[in-house]
Each structure stands twice: as C-alpha cells, then as structure tokens.
C-alpha positions, 0 to 999 in steps of 0.5 A: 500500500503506497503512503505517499503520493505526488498528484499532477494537475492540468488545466483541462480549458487550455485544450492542449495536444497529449504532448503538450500535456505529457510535458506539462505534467512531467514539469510539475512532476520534476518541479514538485518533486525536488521542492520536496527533496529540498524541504521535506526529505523524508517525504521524498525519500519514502515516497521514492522508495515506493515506487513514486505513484503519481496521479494526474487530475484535472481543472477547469480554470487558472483561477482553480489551479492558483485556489489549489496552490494557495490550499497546498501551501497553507498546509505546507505541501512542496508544490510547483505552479507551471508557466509555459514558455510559449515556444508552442502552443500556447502564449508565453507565462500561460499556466498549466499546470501544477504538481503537488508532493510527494506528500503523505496521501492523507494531507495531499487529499485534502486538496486534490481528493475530491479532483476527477482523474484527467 
C-alpha cells in the first residue's frame, strides 16, 4: 500500500495536444518533486522508495489551479505552479499546470481528493 503520493494537475480549458500535456505534467512532476527533496526529505525519500505513484487530475480554470496552490501551501505541501514558455502552443507565462508532493496521501487529499482523474 503506497503512503505517499505526488498528484499532477492540468488545466483541462487550455485544450492542449497529449504532448503538450505529457510535458506539462512531467514539469510539475520534476518541479514538485525536488521542492520536496529540498524541504521535506523524508517525504521524498519514502515516497521514492515506493515506487513514486503519481496521479494526474484535472481543472477547469487558472483561477482553480492558483485556489489549489494557495490550499497546498497553507498546509505546507512542496508544490510547483507551471508557466509555459510559449515556444508552442500556447502564449508565453500561460499556466498549466501544477504538481503537488510527494506528500503523505492523507494531507495531499485534502486538496486534490475530491479532483476527477484527467
């Protein structure tokens, strides 16, 4: 049974390519996961040798995404808000995405766990 979680979530209004959102979320992911490894080092270390199970959600607006942010800083979650660079598909400074943990999955529920699954 995992404990620990990393949880990706996606702007579903921004309508992106599968590869744009693949990149998206692998930034939020690699984002994420070394604030933890920076500030919550047994979270990462647990959660790296359980496999790092990562669950990506969705969003239907920037202004949910930041409200997601504002939650998981409150409860002290290592988090990372995504900005395109715009080279692509989108305008540059467009938010994406953000990832959240690893985090126990009881505090990471408390923000995502009502999400539907991208």
């Amino acid at each position: 049974m995992f404990k620990y979680k990393q949880v990706i979530v996606v702007r579903a209004d921004l309508k992106m390519s599968p590869g744009k959102i693949a990149a998206q979320v692998a930034h939020g992911s690699v984002g994420a996961a070394e604030m933890a490894r920076k500030k919550h080092r047994r979270w990462f270390s647990l959660w790296f040798s359980e496999g790092q199970k990562k669950v990506v959600v969705k969003v239907n607006s920037e202004r949910e995404l930041l409200d997601l942010k504002k939650k998981a800083d409150s409860l002290g979650l290592p988090n990372m808000l995504i900005q395109d660079a715009g080279l692509t598909e989108l305008p540059p400074g467009t938010v994406t995405a953000l990832g959240i943990g690893p985090a126990p999955n009881e505090i990471l529920d408390q923000v995502t766990g009502g999400l539907p699954l991208l």
